[in-house]
N, C-alpha and C positions, 0 to 999 in steps of 0.2 A: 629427389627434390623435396624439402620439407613442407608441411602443409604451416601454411601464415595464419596466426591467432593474432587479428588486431582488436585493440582493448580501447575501444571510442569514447571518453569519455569527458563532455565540456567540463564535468564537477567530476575532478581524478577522483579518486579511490587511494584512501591514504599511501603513504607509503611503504608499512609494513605489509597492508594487504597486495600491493601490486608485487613483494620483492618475496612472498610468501606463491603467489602464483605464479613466477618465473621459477621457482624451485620444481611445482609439481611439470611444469613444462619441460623443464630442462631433466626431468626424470624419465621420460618418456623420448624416444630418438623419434625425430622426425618430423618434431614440431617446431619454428619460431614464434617467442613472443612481440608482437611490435605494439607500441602506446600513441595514441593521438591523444593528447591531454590539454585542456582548456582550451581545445579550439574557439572561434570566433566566427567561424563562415563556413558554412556549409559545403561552398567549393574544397575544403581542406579533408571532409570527409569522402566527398566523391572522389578525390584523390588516393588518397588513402584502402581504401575499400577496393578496388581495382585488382588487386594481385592477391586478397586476402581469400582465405577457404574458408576463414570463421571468423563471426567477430561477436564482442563481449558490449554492449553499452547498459546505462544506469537510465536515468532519465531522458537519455538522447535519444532523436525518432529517426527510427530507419522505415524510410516512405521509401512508397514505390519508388523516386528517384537511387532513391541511396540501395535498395537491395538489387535494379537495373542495375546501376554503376559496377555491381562485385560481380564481376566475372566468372569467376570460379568458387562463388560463394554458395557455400552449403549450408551452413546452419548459422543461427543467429540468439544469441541468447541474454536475456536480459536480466541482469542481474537483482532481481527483488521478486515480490510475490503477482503485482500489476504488469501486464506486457500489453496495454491499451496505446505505446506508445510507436508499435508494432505492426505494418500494414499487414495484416497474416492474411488477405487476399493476394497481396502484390505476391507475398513469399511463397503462399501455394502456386500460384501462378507459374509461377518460376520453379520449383524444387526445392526450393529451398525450407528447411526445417527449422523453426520457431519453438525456443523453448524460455521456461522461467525457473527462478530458484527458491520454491514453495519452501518457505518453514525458517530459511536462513537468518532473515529480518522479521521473525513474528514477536519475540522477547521484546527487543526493541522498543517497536512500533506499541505492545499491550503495554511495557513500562511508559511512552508518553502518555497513552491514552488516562491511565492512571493517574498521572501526576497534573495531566489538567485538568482531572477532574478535580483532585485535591485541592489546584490552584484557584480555582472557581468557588468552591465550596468553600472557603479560608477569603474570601472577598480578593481575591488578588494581592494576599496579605496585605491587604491597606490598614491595618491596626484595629480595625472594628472586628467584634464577634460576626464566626461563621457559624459554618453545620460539620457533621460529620459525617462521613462516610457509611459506618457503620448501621445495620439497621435499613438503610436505607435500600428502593431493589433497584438492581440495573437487568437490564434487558441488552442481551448481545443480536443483534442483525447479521446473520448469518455464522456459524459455529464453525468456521475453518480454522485453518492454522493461530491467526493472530486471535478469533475470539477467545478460542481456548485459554489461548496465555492469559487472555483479562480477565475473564471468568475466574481464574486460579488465583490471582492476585489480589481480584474483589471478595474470595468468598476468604481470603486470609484476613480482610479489612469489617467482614462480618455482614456481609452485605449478602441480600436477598438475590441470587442470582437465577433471572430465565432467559432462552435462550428460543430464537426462532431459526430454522435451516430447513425449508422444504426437500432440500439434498442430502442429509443427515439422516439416518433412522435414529429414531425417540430412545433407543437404549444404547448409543451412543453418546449421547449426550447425559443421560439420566446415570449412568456410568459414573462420571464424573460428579455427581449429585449435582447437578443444575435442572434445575424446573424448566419444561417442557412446554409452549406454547403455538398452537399450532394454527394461526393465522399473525399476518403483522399488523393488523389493528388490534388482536389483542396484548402484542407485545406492546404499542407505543401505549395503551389504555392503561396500562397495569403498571408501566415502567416512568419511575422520574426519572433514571438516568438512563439514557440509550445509548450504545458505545455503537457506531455504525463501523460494518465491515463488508461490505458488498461489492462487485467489480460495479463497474460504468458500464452498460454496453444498451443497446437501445430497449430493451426489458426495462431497466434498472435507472437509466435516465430521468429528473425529473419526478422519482417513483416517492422520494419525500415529502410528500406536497401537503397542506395545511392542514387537510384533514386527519393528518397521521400527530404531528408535531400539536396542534389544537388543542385532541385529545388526551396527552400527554397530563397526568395528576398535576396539582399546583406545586410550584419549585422545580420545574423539570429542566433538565439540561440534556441538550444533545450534543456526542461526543464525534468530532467525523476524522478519522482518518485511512478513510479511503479514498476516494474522488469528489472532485467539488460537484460534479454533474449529475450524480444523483440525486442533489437535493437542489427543489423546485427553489429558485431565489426571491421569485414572489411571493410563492405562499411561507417561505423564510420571514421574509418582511413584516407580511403583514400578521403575522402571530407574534413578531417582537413590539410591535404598535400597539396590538388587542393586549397583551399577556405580558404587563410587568415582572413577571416574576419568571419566565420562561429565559433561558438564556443557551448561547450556542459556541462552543469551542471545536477549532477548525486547524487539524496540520495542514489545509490548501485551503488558498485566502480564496474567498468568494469573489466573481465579479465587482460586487456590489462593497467591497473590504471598509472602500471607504468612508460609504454612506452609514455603515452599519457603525464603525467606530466615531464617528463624529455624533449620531445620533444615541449610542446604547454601547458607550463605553464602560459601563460594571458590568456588562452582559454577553458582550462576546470577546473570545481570543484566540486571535488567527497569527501561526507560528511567523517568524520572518520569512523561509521557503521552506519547503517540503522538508519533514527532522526526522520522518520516523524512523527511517532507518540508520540516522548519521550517528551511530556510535562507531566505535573500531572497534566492538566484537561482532556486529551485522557487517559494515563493510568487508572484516576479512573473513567471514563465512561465504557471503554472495559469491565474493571475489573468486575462492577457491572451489566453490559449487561450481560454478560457471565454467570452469577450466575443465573440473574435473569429467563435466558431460560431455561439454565437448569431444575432448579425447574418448570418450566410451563409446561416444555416435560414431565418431572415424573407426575404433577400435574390433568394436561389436555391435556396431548398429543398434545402438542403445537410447532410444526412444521416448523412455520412460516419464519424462519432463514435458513433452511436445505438447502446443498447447492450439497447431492450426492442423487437425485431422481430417 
């Protein structure tokens, strides 16, 4: 009996990535691919999920309902660097194995990060003089996959780059020649541009909060494309109120999207939905990441990704 790979996804995955992952599947005996694509109701994935051994989703949440619902469900894997969308309670619970696809969507996601800063910097090309990049320091929040890429991209633009990762040892980083900063108040003190890269989880929540953002040199901009929940939306607020000159670009719109654009439209810009990864060369990495662990955890018990230990 082949083991079922369903690919859940309300926001498909182009379609060279989805016909590029049926090739690695259909290489390997033993597996089917099956696609749930732009569902609409929830009842269509607990359907679905049922008879599946694996499944693949993007931004979709598999809760404890939906990882209950898989039967014979063993691993679950979600295709970007964030798997917050993951009950990995419900999944330990169960047996079932929770992974992510670290590095696939980090180009990407450091290429938007970059280009609103540029858009920011450049007044939203409204036709008035900007600033440049150049010269100027950014501070990366946390030096994982995707910081690296922006740190690389900014120090080609000439920019003063430091970098904080309590998780990272110092010559790791300094490797790369990026400046070493070894608390995050003195990252935001020191840094007009801050590119945030941090998961959400209850540490991390909230951990943005005024006194960080305040502090920030005059011209500052914060750069978020990680999760909206880690930045406090109060102390958001009221440092765009205190601090004309402080401004905040966001790939996940804030609660707050539309108080913030009606009041302090030159000063922030929040994507239409979640962009960082929606290229087709991140889409069809994740896509074939995803597939390819799968089969490795049925194959060899391949682990390596797992992110609820």
């Amino acid at each position: 009996m082949s083991k079922i790979i369903l690919v859940a996804t309300e926001k498909p995955f182009a379609k060279e990535a989805v016909d590029l992952m049926k090739a690695v599947v259909d290489k390997n005996a033993g597996y089917e691919m099956r696609l749930l694509e732009k569902y609409t109701e929830t009842s269509q994935l607990l359907d679905a999920v049922k008879d599946a051994h694996a499944m693949i989703i993007r931004s979709d949440k598999a809760t404890k309902e939906v990882i209950e619902a898989g039967k014979e469900l063993k691993v679950i894997v979600r295709a970007g660097a964030g798997y917050d969308n993951i009950d990995l309670a419900a999944a330990t619970e169960k047996g079932v194995v929770a992974m992510n696809t670290p590095g696939q969507n980090s180009n990407a996601v450091a290429e938007l990060a970059i280009g609103m800063m540029i858009y920011m910097a450049r007044g939203k090309f409204n036709g008035k003089s900007g600033t440049e990049l150049k010269g100027k320091t950014l501070g990366i929040h946390a030096y994982g996959n995707v910081g690296k890429y922006v740190a690389a991209i900014a120090k080609g633009f000439g920019m003063d780059v430091y970098a904080f990762d309590p998780f990272v040892k110092d010559e790791d980083i300094t490797k790369d020649n990026i400046k070493v900063v070894h608390s995050v108040e003195e990252l935001y003190s020191k840094c007009q541009y801050v590119s945030l890269h941090i998961p959400a989880n209850e540490k991390t929540k909230k951990s943005i909060h005024k006194g960080l953002l305040g502090s920030m040199p005059k011209g500052a901009i914060l750069i978020n494309t990680a999760r909206k929940e880690v930045v406090c939306e109060d102390g958001l607020k009221m440092v765009l109120e205190q601090r004309p000159d402080f401004k905040y670009l966001s790939d996940i719109a804030p609660d707050c999207a539309a108080e913030l654009e009606e009041k302090y439209a030159d000063r922030v810009f929040f994507t239409p939905k979640k962009m960082g990864a929606q290229t087709e060369e991140a889409n069809i990495n994740a896509g074939i990441a995803a597939v390819e662990q799968i089969i490795a955890y049925f194959e060899k018990g391949d682990r390596t990704f797992q992110v609820n230990k």
